[in-house]
N, C-alpha and C positions, 0 to 999 in steps of 0.2 A: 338716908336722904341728907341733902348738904345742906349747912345752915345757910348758906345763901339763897337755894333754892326754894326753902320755905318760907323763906322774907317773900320772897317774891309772888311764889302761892299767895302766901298773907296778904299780900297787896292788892294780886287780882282779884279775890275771894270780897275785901275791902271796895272793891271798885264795882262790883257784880252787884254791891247791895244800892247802889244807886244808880248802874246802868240799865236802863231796861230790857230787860231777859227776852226776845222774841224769837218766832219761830215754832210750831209745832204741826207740820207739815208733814207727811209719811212719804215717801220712796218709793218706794220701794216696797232605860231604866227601871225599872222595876217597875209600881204601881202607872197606872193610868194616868195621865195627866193632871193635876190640879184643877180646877177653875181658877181666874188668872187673881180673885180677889181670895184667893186659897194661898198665893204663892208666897216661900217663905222670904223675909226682904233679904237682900243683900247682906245686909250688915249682919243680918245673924246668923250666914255661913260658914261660922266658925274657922272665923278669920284667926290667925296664932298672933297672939302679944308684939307687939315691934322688938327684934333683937337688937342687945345692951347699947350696940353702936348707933342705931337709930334714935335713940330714945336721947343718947349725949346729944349725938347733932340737932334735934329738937331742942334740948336747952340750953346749947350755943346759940340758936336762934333766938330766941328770947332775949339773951343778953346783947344781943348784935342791934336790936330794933332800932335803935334811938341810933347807931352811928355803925355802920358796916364797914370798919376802916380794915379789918381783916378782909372780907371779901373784893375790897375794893384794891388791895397791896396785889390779890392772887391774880386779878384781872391786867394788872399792871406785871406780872413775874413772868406769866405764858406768856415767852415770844411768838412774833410770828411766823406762820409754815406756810407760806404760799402753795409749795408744791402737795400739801395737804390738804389742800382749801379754806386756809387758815390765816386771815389778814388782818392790818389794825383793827381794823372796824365790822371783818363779819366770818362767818362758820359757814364753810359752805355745803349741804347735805343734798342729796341726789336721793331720787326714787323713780323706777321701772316699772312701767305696766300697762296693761292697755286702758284706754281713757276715752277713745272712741271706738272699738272693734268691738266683738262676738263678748267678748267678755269684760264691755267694759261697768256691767250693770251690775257687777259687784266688785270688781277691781277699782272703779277711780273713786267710790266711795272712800276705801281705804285711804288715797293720796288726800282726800279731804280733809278725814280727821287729822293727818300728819297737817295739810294748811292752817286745819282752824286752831291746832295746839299751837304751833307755829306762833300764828297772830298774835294772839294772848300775851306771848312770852315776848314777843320783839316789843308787844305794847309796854309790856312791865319792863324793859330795858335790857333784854337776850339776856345771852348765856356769858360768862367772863366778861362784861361790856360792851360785847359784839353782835351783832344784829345775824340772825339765821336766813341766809339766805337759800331757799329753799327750791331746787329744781327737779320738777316733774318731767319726764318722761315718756310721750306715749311711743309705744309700741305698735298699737294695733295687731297683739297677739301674732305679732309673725316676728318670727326667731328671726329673719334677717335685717329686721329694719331693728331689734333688741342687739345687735351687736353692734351696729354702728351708733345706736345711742350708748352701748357700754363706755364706745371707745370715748365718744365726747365728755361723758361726765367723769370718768377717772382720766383721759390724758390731758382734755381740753381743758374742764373745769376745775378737775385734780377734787375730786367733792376728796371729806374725810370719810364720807361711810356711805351706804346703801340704806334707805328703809321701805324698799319692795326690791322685787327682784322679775316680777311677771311673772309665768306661765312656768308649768312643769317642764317643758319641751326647753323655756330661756335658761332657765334655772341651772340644767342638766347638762346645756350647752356650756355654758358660761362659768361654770365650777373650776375647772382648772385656772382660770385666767382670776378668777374670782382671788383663792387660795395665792397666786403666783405675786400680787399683789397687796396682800393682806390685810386687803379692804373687810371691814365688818358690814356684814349685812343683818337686820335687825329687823326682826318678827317681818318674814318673807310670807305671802299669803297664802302659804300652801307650807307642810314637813313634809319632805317623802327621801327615800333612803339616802341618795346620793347629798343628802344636805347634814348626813351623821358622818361624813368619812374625812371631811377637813374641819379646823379651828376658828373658819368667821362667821357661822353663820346662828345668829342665837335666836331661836323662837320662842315665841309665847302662843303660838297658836298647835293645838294635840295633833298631834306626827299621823299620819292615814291611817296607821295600824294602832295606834290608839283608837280612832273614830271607827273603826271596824268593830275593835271589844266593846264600845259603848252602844255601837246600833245592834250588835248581836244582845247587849242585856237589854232594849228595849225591847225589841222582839221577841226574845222569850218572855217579856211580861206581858205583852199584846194579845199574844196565841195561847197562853196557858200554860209555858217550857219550852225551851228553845226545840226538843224533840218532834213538839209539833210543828215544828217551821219549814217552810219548804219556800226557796227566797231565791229571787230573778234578780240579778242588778242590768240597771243600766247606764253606760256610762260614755261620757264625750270621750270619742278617738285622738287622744293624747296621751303620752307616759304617765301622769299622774290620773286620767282614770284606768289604767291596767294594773297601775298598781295597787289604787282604792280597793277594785275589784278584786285581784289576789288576795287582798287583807280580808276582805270582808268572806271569801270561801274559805281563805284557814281558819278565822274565827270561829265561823257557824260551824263550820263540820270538826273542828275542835271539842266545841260545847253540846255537840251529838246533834245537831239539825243539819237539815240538807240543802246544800247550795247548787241549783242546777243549772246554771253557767251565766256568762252575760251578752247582754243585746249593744252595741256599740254604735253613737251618734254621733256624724260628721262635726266639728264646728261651724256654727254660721247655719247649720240644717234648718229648714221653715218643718217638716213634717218627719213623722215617724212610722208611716205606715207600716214597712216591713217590720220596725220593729214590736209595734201593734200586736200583728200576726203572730209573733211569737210568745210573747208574754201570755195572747189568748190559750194557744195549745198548752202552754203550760200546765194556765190554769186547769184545764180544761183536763187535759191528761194526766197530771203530775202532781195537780193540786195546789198550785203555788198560792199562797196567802200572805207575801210581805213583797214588796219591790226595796230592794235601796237604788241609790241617788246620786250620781257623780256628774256635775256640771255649775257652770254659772245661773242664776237667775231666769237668764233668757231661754236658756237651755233649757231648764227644768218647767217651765212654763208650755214649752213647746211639746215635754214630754207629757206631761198635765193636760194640757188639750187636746193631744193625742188620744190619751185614755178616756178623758170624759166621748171626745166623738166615736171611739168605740164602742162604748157602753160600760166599761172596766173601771164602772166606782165605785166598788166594796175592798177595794186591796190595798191597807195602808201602805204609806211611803215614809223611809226615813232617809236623808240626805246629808251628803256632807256639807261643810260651812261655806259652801256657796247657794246652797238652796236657803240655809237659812235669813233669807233676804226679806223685806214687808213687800216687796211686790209677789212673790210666790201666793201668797196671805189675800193683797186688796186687788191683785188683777187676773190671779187664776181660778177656773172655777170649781165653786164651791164646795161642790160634793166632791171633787180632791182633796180641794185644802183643807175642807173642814179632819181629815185623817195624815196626814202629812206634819213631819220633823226634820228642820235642820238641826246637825249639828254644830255648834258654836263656844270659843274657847272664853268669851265677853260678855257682858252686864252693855247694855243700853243706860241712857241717862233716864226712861222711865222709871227703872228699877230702884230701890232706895239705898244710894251708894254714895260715897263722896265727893266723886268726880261731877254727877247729876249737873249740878247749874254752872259748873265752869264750861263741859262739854257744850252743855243747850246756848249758852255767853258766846262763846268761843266758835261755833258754828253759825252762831248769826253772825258774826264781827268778820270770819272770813266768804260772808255772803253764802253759806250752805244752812240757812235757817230751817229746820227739821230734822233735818240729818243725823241731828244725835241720836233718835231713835231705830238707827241702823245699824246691825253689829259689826260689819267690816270698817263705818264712820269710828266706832268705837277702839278696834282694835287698831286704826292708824292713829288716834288720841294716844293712845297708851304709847304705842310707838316714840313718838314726839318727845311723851313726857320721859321715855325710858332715856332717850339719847342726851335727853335734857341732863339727867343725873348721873349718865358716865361718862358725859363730857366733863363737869366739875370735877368728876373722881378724878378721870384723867388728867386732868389739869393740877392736881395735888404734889403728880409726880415732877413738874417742870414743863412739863414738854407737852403739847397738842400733836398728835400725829396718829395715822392709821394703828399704827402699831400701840402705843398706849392706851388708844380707844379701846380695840381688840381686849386685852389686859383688863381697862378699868371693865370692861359687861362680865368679867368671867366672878359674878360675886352674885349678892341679893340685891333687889329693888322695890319698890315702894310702887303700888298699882295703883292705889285712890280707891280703890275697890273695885275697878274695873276685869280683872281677872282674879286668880288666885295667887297670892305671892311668890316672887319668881327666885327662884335660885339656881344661876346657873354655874354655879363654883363648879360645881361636880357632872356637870351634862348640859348641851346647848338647845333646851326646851323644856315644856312645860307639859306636865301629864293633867291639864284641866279642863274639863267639858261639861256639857249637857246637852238633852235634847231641846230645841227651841221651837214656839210659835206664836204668833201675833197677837200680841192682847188688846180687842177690840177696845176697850175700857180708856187705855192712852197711848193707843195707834203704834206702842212699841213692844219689841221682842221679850220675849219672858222664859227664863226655863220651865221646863215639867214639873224639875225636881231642882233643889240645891245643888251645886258643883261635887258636893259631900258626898251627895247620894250616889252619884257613879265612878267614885275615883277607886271604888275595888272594883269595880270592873275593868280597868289597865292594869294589864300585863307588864307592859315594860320590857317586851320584847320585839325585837322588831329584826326584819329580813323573814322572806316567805321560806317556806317548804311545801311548796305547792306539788303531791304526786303527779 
């Protein structure tokens, strides 16, 4: 972390103890779940020591407090990159997704905490002396209205970088042009293959096939061995649920349980009836006792209601990190949710972590007061704060542009303790999860287990072999 950045930290953190903190408004493995006053905190997740370099830039900061004429020389040294989004006075960063359509009930959460990080820092006086200007994107989940906002924010705006990217379907479209440009994009809300095969794209959020090997070791602790598992997915009609889905069949039937195929949900779908019907014969015939979970919020809600009006609610669910959302929790019902897991790569500001009151500060300040208790809020926090620290890297080199951006993310960063510390020297993601649900107690997301507990469970293997 740069000694400038932690003056700054230190200053908002300074201003947080006399601003008043408002907002707590909801939204939205192995053993059994904890009870939530069971869970272990954040901080004692066996977090690793800050390495050598972190720990100097820490007591550069110190020394800097009283006169930052170094950081203030660097601000002054980066010229300006128009063509990069890069002016006397601001940074300009771009983010994709949908904000009003099918999935925007777990997507513009994300562009939020990118806002509310955002805020905070343009409060404490930007990044290099320049103010982030910050342009969101909606999409409304359709790839054609996502390529004409491409075009705007890289030809029109010329942003320096990406921090969403929308949908599996945009994502998958947009890769080549992505690459051809060598625009960084940075923790996209979704991993899935095609985002391993070029150099801009860095997540902090676990790759599908990761979330596949962690829903297969809860389930084998749910049923007694994963041997006794007999597991239905279902999943929204899009490239990133067929591939969820593929992940989740080579897993199980890897680890010796049976995966007997999946039921697939249009987007925008009100009901589920056919796919109802199927799940039932399964059971019925096949035996099936675990569903997983591929969709947004609204989606999984929809499949939720489904099941309860069929009468199918003895059958846990565990989902990927769009079900782990607090509306799944406070607006579906009960005898689902009370058995139901998203997966999720983040810590909420409930949990007892560092980031907690700059998050809950910071979300009020950009008018999303509550929000920190939701983990896509949380993972566009980190985002923010990531871009936050490789822009300064970059900046070390001379020069602000896509291409040194690129560069400066290819190292370690500093989370707050919002995820698990990232290191993308050697691979552009993060092998970190858990299974997530609602802790009635403070209306926010909690894991089962510590991030520790399921990181044998990833493989680190990824592309299907699907017979």
């Amino acid at each position: 972390m740069t000694g400038r950045w932690l003056k700054a930290l230190a200053a908002l953190f300074a201003f947080a103890l006399i601003a008043a903190a408002c907002g707590n408004d909801d939204d939205d493995g192995g053993a059994a779940p904890a009870p939530a006053e069971e869970q272990t905190p954040a901080a004692e997740q066996e977090a690793p020591a800050p390495a050598p370099a972190e720990e100097e830039d820490a007591e550069d900061a110190m020394e800097m407090q009283d006169g930052d004429t170094e950081g203030d020389a660097m601000d002054m040294m980066v010229p300006d990159n128009p063509d990069n989004g890069v002016t006397s006075d601001s940074i300009k960063v771009g983010w994709m997704g949908d904000l009003t359509g099918p999935t925007a009930s777990s997507q513009s959460f994300n562009s939020h905490g990118i806002e509310a990080y955002f805020e905070c820092a343009n409060e404490a006086g930007g990044i290099l002396g320049r103010m982030i200007e910050y342009l969101p994107e909606d999409d409304q989940f359709s790839a054609e209205t996502a390529a004409i906002n491409f075009t705007k924010l890289t030809e029109d705006d010329k942003v320096i970088a990406l921090l969403g990217l929308g949908g599996s379907h945009i994502s998958t479209q947009l890769q080549p042009d992505v690459e051809a440009l060598n625009l960084p994009v940075i923790g996209p809300p979704q991993t899935i293959d095609v985002q391993l095969e070029g150099d801009q794209y860095f997540n902090n959020l676990a790759h599908y096939g990761d979330q596949a090997d962690l829903a297969t070791g809860q389930i084998a602790a749910d049923v007694g061995g994963i041997q006794n598992a007999v597991v239905m997915g279902i999943s929204l009609e899009v490239p990133s649920g067929t591939e969820f889905a593929a992940y989740v069949e080579q897993s199980v039937n890897r680890a010796g349980g049976t995966y007997l195929g999946t039921q697939y949900v249009a987007p925008g779908a009100t009901e589920v009836i056919a796919q109802m019907a199927a799940l039932q014969e399964g059971i019925d015939n096949d035996g099936v006792n675990y569903v997983t979970l591929h969709g947004s919020p609204g989606a999984g809600l929809v499949v939720m209601q489904g099941m309860a009006d069929a009468g199918i609610t003895d059958i846990p669910i565990i989902g990927i990190h769009g079900i782990a959302a607090n509306s799944i929790w406070t607006e579906g019902p009960e005898e689902i949710s009370d058995q139901t897991f998203g997966m999720h790569s983040f810590l909420t500001a409930n949990n007892n972590i560092e980031a907690s009151a700059e998050m809950e500060r910071c979300a009020s300040l950009a008018g999303y007061g509550g929000e920190h208790l939701n983990l896509n809020f949380a993972h566009g926090f980190l985002n923010g704060y990531v871009f936050h620290q490789a822009v300064e890297r970059a900046a070390e080199t001379g020069e602000l542009s896509r291409e040194s951006l690129t560069e400066a993310l290819k190292g370690t960063f500093d989370t707050m303790g919002i995820t698990c510390p990232i290191d993308w020297s050697s691979g552009p993601h993060s092998q970190c999860g858990a299974a997530f649900s609602l802790d009635p107690g403070t209306g926010g997301m909690v894991p089962a287990n510590p991030f520790s507990f399921y990181a044998d469970t990833f493989d680190g293997e990824y592309g299907l072999e699907i017979s």
